[in-house]
Backbone as CSV, one residue per row, in Angstrom:
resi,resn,N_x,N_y,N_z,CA_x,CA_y,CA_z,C_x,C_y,C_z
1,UNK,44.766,91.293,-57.242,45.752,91.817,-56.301,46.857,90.787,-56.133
2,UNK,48.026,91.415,-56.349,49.300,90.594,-55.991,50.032,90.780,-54.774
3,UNK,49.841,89.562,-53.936,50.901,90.060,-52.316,52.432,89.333,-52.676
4,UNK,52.948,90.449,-52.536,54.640,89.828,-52.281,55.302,89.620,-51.356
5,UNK,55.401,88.668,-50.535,56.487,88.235,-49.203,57.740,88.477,-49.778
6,UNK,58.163,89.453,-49.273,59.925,89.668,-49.349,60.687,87.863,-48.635
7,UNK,61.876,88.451,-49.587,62.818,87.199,-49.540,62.003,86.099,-49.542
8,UNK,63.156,84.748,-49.349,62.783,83.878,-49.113,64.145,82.781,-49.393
9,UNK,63.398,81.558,-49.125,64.822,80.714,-49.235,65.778,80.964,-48.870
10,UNK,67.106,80.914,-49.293,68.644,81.194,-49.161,68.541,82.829,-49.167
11,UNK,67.936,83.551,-49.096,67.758,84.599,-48.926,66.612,85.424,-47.498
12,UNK,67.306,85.183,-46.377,66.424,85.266,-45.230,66.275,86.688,-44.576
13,UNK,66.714,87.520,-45.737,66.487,89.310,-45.697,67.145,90.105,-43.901
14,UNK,66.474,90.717,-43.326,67.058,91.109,-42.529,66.636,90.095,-41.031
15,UNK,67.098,90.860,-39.690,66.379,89.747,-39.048,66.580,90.318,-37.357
16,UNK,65.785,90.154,-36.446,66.270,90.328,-35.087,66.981,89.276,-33.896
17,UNK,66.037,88.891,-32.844,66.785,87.970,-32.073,66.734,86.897,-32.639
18,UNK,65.369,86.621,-32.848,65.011,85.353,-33.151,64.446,85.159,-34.561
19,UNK,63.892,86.472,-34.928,62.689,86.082,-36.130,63.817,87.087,-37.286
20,UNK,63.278,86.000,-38.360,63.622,86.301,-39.932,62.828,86.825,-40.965
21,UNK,62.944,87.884,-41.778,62.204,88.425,-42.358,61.212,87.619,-43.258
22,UNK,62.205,86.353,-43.727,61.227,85.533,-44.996,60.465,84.884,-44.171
23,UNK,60.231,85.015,-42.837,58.893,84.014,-42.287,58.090,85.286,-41.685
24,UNK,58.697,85.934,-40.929,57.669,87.300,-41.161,56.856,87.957,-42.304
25,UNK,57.648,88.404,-43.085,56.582,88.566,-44.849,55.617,87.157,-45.192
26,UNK,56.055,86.195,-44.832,55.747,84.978,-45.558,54.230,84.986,-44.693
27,UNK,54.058,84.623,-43.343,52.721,84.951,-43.080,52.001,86.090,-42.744
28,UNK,52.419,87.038,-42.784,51.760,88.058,-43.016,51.147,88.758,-44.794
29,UNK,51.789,87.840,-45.416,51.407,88.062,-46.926,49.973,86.975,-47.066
30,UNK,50.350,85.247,-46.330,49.334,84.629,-46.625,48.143,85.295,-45.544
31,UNK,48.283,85.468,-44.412,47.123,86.329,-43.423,46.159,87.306,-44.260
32,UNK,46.696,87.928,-45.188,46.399,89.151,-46.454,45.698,88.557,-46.979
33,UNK,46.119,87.738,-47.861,45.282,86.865,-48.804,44.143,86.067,-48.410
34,UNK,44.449,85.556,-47.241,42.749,85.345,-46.962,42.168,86.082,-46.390
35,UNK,42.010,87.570,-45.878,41.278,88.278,-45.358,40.640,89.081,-46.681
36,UNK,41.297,88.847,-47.693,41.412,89.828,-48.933,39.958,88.831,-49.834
37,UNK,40.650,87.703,-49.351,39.809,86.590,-50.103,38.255,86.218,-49.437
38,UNK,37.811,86.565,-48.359,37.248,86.468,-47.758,36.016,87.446,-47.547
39,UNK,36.886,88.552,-47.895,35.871,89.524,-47.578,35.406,89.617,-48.866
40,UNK,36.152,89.182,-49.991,35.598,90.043,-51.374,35.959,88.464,-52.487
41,UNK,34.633,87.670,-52.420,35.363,86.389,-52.892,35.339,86.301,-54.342
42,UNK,35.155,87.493,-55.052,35.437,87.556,-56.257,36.665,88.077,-56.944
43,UNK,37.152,88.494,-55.835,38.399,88.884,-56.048,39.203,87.967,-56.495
44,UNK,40.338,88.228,-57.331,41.472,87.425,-57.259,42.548,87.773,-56.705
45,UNK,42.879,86.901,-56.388,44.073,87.334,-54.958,45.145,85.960,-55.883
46,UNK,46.778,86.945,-55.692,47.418,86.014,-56.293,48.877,86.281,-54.757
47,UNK,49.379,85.605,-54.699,50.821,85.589,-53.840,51.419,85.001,-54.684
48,UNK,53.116,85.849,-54.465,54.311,85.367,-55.392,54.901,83.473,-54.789
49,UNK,54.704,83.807,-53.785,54.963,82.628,-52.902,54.343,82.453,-51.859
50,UNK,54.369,80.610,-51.517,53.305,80.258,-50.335,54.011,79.576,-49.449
51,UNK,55.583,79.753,-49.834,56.421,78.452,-48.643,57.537,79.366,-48.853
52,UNK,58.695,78.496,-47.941,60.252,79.651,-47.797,60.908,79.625,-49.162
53,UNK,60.784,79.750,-50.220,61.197,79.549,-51.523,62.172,81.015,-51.591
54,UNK,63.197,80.663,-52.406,63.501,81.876,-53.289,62.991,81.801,-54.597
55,UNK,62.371,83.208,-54.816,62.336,83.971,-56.277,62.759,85.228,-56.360
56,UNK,63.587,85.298,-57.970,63.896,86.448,-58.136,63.132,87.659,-58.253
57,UNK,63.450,88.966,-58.017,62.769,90.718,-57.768,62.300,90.244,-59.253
58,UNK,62.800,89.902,-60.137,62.444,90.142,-61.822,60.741,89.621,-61.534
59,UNK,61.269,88.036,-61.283,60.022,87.283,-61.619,58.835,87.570,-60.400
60,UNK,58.483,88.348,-59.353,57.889,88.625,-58.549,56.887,90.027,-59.623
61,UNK,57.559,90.692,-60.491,56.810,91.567,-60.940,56.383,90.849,-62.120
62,UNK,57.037,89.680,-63.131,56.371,89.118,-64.250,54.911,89.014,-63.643
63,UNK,54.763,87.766,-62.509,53.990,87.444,-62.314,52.974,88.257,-61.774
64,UNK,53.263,89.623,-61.256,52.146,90.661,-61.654,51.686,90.934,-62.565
65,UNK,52.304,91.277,-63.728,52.301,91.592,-65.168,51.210,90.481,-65.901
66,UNK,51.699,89.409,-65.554,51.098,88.172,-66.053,49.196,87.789,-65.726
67,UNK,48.946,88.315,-64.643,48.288,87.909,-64.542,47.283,89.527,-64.103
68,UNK,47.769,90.205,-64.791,47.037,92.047,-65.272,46.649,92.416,-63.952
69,UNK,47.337,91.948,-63.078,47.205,92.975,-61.338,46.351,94.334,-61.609
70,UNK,45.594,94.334,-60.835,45.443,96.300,-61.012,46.067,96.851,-58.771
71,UNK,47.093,95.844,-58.699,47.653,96.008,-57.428,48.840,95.437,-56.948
72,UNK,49.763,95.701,-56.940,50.553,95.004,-56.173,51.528,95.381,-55.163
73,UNK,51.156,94.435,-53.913,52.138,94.798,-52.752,53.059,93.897,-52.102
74,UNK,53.588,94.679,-51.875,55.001,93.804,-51.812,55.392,93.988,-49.981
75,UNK,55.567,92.958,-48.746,55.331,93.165,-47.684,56.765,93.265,-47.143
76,UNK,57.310,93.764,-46.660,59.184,93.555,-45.830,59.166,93.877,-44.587
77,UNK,60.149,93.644,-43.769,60.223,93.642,-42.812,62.049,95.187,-42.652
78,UNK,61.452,95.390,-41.413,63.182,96.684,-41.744,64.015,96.409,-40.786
79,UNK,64.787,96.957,-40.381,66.338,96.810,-39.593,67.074,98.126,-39.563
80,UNK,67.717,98.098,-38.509,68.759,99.780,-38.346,69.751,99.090,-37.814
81,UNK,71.031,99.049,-38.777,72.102,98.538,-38.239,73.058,99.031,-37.059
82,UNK,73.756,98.644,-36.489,74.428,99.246,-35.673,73.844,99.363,-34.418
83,UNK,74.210,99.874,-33.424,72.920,100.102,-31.714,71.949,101.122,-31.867
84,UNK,70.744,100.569,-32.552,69.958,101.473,-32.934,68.616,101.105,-32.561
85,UNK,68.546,99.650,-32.087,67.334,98.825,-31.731,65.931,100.114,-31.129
86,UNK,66.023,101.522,-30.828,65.012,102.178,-30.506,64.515,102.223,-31.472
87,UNK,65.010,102.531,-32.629,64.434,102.855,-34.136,63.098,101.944,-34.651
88,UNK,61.691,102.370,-34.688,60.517,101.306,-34.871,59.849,102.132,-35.745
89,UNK,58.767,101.560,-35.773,57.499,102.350,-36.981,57.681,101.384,-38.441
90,UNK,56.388,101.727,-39.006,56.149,101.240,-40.293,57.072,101.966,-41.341
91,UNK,56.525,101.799,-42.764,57.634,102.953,-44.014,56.284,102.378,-45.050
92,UNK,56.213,102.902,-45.981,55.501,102.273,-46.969,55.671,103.467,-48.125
93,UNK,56.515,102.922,-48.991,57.348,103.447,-50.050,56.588,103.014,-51.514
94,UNK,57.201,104.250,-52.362,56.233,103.735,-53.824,57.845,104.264,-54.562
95,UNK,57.558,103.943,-56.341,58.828,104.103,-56.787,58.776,105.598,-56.858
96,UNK,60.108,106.224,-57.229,61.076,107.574,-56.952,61.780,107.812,-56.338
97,UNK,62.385,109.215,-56.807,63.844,109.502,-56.793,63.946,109.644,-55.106
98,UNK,64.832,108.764,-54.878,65.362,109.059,-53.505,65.411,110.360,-52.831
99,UNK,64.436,110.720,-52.004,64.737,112.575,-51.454,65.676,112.296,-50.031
100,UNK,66.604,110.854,-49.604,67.327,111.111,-48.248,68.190,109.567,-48.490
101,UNK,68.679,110.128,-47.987,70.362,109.225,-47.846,69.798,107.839,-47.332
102,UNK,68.842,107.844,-46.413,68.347,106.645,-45.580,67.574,106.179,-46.716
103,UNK,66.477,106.728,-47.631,65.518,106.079,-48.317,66.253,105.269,-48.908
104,UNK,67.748,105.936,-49.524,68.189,105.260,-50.515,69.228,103.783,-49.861
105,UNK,69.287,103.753,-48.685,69.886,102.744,-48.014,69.399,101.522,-48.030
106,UNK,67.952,102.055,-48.090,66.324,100.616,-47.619,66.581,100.177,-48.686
107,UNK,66.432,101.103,-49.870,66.325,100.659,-51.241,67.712,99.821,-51.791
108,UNK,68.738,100.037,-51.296,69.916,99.241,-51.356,69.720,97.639,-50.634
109,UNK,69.295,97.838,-49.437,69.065,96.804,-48.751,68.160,95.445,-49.708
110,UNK,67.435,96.113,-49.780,65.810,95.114,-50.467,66.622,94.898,-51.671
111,UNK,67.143,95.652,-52.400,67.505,95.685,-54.012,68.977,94.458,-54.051
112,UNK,69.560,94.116,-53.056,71.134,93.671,-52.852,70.269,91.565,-53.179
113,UNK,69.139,91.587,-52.989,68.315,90.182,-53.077,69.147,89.795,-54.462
114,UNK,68.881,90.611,-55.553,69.093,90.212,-56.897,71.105,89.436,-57.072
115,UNK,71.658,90.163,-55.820,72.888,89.372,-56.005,72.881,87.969,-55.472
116,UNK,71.802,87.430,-55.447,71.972,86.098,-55.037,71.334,85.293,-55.971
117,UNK,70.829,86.069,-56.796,70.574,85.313,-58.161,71.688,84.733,-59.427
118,UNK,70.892,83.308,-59.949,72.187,83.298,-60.716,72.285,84.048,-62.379
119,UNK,73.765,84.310,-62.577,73.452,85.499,-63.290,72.651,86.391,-63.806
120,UNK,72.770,87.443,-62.713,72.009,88.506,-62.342,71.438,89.562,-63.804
121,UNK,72.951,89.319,-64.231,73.759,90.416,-64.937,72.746,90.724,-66.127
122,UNK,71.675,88.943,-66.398,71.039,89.229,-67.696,69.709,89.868,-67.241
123,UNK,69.195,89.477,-66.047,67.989,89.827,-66.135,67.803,91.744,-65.496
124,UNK,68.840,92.351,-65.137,68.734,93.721,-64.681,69.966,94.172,-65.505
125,UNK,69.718,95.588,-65.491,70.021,96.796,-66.660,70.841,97.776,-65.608
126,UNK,71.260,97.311,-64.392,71.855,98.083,-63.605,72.874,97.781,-62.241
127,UNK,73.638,98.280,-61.763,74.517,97.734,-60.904,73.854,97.961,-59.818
128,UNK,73.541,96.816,-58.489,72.755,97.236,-57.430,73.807,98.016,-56.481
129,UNK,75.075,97.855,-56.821,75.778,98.519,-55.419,76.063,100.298,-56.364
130,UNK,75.527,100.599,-57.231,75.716,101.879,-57.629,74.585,103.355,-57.511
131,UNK,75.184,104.152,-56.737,73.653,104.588,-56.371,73.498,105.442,-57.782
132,UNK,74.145,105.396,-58.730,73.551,106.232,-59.777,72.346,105.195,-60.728
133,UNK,72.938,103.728,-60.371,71.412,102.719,-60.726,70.544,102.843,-60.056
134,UNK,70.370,103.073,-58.713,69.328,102.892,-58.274,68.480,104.568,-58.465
135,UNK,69.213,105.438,-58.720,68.318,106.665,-59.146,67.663,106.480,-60.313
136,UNK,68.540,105.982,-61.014,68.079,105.386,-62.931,66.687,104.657,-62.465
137,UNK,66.344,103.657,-61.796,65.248,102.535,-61.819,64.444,103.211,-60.690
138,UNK,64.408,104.093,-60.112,63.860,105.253,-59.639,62.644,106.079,-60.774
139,UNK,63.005,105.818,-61.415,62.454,107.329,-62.857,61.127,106.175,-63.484
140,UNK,61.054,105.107,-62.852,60.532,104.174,-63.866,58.872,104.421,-62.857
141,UNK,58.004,104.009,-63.589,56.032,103.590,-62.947,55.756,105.305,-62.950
142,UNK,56.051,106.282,-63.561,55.227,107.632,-63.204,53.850,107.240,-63.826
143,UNK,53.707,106.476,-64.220,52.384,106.588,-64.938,51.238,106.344,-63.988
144,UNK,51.284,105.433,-62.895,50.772,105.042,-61.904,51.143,105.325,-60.293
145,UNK,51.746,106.337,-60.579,52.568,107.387,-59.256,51.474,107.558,-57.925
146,UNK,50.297,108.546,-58.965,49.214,109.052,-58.509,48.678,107.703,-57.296
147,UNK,48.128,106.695,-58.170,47.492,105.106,-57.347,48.472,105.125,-56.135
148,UNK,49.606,104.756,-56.631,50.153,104.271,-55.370,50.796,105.234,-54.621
149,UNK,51.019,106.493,-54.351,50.546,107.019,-53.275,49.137,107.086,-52.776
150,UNK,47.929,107.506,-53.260,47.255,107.239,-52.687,47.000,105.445,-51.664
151,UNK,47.495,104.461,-52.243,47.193,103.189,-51.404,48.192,103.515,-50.428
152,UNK,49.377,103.718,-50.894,50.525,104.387,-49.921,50.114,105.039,-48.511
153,UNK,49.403,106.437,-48.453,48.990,106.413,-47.742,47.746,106.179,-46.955
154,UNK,46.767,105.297,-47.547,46.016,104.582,-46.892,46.213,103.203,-46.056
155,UNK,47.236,102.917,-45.931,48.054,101.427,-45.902,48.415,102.201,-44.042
156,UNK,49.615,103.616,-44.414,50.500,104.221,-43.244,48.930,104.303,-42.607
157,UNK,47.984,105.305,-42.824,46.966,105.642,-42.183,46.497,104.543,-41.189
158,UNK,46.418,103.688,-41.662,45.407,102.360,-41.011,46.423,101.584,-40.447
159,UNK,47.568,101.201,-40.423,48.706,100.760,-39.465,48.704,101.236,-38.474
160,UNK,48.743,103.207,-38.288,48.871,103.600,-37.309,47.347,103.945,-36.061
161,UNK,46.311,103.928,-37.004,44.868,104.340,-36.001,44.422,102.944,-35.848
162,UNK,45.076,101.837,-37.031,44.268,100.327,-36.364,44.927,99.592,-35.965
163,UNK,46.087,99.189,-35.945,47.078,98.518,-35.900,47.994,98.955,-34.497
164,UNK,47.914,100.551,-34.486,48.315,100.993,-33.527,50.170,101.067,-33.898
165,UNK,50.644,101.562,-34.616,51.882,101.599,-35.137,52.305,102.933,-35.110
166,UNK,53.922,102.987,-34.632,54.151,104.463,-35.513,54.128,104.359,-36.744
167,UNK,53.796,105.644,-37.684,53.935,105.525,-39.099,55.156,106.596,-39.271
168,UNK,56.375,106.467,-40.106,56.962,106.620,-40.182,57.242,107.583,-41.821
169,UNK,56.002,107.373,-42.550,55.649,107.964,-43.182,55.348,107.008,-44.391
170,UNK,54.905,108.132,-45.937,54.815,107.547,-47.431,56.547,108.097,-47.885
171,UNK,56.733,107.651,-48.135,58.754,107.527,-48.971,58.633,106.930,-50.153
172,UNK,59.331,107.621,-51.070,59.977,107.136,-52.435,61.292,106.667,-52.771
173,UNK,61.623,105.685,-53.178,63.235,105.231,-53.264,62.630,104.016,-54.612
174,UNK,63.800,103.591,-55.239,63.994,102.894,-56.228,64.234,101.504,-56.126
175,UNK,63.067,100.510,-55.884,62.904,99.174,-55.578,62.994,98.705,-56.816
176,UNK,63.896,97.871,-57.016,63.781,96.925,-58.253,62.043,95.925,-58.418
177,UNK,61.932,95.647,-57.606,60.491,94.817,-57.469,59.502,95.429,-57.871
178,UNK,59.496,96.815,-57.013,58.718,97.860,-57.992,58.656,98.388,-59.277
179,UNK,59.899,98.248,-59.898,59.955,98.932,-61.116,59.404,98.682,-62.361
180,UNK,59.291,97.080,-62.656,58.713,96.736,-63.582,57.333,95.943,-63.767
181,UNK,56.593,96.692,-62.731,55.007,96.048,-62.123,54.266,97.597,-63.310
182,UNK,53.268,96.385,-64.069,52.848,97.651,-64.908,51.412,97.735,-64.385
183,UNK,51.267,98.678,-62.750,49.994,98.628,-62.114,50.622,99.669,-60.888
184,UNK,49.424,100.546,-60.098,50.127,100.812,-59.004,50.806,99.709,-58.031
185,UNK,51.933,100.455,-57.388,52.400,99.246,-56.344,53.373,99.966,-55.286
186,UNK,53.069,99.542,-54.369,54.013,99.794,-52.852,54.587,98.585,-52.314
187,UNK,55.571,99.141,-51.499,56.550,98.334,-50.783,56.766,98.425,-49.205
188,UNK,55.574,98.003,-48.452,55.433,97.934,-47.343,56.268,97.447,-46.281
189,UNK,57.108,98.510,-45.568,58.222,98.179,-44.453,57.336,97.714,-43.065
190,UNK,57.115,96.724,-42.870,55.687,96.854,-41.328,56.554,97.242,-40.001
191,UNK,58.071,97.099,-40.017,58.784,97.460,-38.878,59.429,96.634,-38.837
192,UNK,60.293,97.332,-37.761,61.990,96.838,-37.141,61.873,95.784,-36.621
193,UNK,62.866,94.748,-37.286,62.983,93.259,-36.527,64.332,93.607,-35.474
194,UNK,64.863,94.844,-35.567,66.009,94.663,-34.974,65.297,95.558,-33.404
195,UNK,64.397,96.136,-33.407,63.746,96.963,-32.184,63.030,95.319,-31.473
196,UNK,63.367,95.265,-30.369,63.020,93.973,-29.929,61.057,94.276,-29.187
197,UNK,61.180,95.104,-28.983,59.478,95.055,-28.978,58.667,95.214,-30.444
198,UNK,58.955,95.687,-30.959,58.878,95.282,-32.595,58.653,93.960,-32.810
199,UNK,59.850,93.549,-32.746,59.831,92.114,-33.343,59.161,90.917,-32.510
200,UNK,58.788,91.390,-31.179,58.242,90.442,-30.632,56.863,90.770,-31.203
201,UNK,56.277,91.638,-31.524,54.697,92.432,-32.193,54.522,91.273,-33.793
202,UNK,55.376,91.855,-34.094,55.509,91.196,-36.106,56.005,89.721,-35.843
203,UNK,56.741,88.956,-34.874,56.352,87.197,-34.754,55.764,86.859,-34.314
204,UNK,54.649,87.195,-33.365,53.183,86.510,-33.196,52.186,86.505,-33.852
205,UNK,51.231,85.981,-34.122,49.757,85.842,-34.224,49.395,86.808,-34.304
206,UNK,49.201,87.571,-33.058,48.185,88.279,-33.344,49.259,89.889,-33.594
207,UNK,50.161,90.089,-33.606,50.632,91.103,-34.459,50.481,91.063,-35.961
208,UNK,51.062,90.221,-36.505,50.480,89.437,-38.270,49.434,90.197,-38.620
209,UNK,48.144,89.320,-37.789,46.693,89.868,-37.836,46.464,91.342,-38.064
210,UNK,47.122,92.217,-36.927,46.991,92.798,-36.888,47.486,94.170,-37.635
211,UNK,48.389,93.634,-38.297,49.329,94.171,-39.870,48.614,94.153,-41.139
212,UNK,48.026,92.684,-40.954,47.283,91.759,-41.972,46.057,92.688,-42.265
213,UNK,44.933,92.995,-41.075,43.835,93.286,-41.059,43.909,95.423,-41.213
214,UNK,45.090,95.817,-41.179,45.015,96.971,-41.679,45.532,97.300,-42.844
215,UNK,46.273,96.081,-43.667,46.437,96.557,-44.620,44.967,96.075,-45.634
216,UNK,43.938,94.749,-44.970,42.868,94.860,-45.746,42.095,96.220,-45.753
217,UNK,41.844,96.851,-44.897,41.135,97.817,-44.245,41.719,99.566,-45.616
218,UNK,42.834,99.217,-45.824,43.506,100.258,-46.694,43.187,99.256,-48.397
219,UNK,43.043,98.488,-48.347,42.150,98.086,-49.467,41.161,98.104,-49.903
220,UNK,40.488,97.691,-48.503,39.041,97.815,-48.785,38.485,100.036,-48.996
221,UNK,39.508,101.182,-48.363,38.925,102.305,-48.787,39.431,102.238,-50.171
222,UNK,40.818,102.043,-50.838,41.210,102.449,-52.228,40.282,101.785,-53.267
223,UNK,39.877,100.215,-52.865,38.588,99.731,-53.631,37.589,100.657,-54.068
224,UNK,37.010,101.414,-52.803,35.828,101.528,-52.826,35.553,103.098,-53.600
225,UNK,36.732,103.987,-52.874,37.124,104.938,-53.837,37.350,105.004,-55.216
226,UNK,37.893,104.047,-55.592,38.584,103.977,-57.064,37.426,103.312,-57.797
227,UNK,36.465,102.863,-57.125,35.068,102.389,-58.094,33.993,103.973,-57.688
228,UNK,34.191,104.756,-56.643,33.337,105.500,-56.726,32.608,106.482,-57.972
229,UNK,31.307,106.379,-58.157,31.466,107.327,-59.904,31.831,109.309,-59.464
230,UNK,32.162,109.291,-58.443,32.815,110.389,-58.114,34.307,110.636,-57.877
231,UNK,34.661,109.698,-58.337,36.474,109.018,-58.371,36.537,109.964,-59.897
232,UNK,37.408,110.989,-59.919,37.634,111.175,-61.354,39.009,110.458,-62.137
233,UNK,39.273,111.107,-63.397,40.323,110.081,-63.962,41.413,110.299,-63.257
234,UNK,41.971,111.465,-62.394,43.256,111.630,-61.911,43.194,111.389,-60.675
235,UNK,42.361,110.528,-60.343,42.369,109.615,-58.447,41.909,109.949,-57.768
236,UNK,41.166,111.498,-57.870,40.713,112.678,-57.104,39.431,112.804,-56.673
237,UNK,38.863,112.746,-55.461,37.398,113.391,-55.162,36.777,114.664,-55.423
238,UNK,35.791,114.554,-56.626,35.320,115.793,-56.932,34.836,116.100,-55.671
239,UNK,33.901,115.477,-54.799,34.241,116.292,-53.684,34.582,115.989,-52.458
240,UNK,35.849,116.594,-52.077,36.708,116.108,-51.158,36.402,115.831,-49.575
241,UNK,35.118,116.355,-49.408,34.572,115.482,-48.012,34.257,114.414,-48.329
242,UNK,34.311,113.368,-49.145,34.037,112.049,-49.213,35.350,111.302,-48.318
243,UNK,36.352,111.730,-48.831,37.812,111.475,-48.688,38.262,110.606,-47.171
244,UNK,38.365,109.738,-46.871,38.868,109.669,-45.274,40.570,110.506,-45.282
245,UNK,40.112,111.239,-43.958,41.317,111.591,-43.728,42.683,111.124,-43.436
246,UNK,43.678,111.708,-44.314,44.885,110.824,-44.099,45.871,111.493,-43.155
247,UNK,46.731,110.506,-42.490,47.745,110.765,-41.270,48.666,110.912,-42.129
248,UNK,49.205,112.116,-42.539,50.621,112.171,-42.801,51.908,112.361,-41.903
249,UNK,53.286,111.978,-42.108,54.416,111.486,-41.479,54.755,112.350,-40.186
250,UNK,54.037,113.515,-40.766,54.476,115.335,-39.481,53.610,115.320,-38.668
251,UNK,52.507,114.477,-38.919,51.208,114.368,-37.855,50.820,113.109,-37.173
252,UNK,51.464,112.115,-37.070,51.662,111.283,-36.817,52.412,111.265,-35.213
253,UNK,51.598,110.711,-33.656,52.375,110.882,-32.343,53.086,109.344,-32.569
254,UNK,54.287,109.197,-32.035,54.551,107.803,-32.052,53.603,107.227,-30.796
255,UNK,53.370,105.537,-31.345,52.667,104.815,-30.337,53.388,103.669,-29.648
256,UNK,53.615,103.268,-28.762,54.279,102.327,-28.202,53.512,101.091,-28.029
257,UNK,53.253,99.883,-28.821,52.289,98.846,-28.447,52.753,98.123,-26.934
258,UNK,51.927,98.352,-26.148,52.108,97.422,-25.342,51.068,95.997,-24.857
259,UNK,51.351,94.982,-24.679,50.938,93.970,-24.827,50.036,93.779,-23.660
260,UNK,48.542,93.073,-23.883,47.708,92.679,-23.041,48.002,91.498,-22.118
261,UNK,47.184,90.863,-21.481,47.574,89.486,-20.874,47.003,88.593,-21.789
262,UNK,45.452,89.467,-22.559,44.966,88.878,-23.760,45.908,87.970,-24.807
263,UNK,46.388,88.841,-24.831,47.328,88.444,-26.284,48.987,87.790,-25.948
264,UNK,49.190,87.721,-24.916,50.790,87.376,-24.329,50.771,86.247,-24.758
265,UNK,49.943,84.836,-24.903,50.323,83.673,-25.491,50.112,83.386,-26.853
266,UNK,49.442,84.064,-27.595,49.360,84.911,-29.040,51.011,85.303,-29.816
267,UNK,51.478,86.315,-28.711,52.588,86.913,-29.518,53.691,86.135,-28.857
268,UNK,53.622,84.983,-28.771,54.663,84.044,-28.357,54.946,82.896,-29.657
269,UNK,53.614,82.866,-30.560,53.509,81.711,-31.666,54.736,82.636,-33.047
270,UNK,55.284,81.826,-33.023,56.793,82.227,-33.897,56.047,82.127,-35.367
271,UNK,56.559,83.164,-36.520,55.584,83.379,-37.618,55.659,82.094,-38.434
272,UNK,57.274,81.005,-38.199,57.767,80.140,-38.950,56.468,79.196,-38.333
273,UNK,55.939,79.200,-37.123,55.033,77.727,-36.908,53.665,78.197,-36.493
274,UNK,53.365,79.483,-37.898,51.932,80.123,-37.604,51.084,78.896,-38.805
275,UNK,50.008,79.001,-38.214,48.961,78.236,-39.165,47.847,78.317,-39.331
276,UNK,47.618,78.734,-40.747,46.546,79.472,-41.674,44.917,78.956,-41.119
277,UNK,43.986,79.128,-40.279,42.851,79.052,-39.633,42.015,78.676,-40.929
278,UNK,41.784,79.079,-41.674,40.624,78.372,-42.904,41.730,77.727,-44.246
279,UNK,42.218,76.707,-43.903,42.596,75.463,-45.129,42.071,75.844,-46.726
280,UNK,41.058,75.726,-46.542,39.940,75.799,-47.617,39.987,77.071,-48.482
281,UNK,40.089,78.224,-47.449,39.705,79.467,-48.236,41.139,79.586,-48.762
282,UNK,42.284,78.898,-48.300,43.602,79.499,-48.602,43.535,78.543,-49.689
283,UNK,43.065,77.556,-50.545,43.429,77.200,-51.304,42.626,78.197,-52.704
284,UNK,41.660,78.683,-52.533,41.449,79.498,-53.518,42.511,80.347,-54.129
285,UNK,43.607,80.437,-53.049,44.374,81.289,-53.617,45.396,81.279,-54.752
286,UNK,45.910,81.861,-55.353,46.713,81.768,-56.700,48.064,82.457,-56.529
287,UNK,48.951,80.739,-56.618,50.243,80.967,-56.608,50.983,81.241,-58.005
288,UNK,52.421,80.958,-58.178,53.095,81.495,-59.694,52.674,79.903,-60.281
289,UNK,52.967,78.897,-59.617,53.111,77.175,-60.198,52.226,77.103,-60.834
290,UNK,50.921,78.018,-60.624,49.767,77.638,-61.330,49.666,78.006,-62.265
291,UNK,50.400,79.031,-62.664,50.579,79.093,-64.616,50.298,78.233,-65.703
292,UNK,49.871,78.518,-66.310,49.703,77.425,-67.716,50.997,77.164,-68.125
């Protein structure tokens, strides 16, 4: 499994009062990896990055490629420009053709990273400010469509009944990051840094966790499914009461988190000066440096 922290470095993605997306993705990707690592220690668990670094969308999917992922997720944080701060909930998107003006906005947003690379021009086949590219790199992963909707919506499912999130739904739009991952893969929006109860949720502790521990929870069913010998070849339960039921976007009540007294000095620890509780288990983990 490959976790991807959006942005990073000179690239600090979107952002609210205080908190920035590349330290939001950044521990909530490593939180992943050791819960991922922990529960299942045979797993290999790889992250694109483990500090505020920039890397390019290209090389975030090599290093899937590279190291034969049969997963990769990619974590972001979202934003609604303009006076829109009510706007909250999760998104968790797989590649395809844009079906709404907004999908294709996100997908502009996340995709605009690659202009801060230096010459861009060689490593992508398309103009990011053109929406007829981003429909083009849209058309790309059908082969693995099936997977990642299904993790797709096991990911929304468990945000919103464990995590306690609105889910905002499963969406398709044309992520460059996504496009050239040869494995299923999603692109997990966890919510609005610009909704200020949001963002106070996604820079603490125990919001992270609590992002962290439902997207293991949507791993641990697609695992267990996708090894079932009742899993057939097209993703499907021969028989479909096995299935946990999924929350789709029309059935979904919004939830409003509101904060305990429990947790009030919790969601005060800023994600930039969060720190990883087992040392040890996080070094099992596998960064890009470690390449041969």
């Amino acid at each position: 499994v490959v976790i991807d922290a959006g942005h990073g470095g000179h690239d600090p993605g979107c952002h609210g009062a205080s908190a920035h997306e590349k330290h939001v993705t950044l521990a909530i990707a490593k939180k992943l990896g050791e819960q991922l690592q922990q529960r299942f220690p045979n797993l290999k668990v790889v992250l694109t990055r483990d500090k505020d670094v920039f890397i390019p969308l290209y090389e975030r999917a090599d290093i899937a490629n590279k190291h034969n992922a049969d997963l990769f997720i990619s974590i972001h944080c979202n934003a609604m420009p303009g006076n829109n701060s009510g706007t909250y909930g999760t998104e968790t998107y797989v590649m395809g053709l844009h079906t709404a003006q907004y999908n294709l906005e996100v997908a502009k947003r996340e995709n605009a990273a690659i202009l801060l690379e230096d010459n861009y021009q060689k490593n992508y086949d398309y103009d990011p400010n053109s929406p007829e590219g981003h429909i083009m790199i849209s058309m790309f992963q059908n082969a693995y469509l099936k997977q990642s909707l299904q993790f797709a919506e096991l990911v929304e499912n468990k945000l919103n009944l464990q995590a306690k999130r609105k889910s905002r739904g499963v969406k398709q739009a044309g992520f460059v990051v996504l496009k050239a991952t040869a494995m299923p893969s999603v692109l997990v929006e966890v919510g609005f840094l610009t909704n200020p109860s949001e963002e106070q949720f996604l820079n603490g502790q125990y919001g992270q966790d609590q992002v962290a521990g439902a997207m293991l929870e949507a791993f641990t069913l697609y695992k267990n499914h996708a090894e079932s010998p009742d899993f057939n070849t097209e993703g499907q339960y021969e028989n479909s009461g096995q299935k946990e039921a999924v929350v789709t976007a029309n059935q979904v009540t919004p939830i409003a988190y509101s904060y305990g007294a429990s947790n009030q000095n919790n969601s005060n620890t800023s994600a930039a000066q969060n720190e990883n509780k087992n040392p040890e288990l996080m070094k099992r983990l596998e960064y890009p440096q470690r390449f041969g």
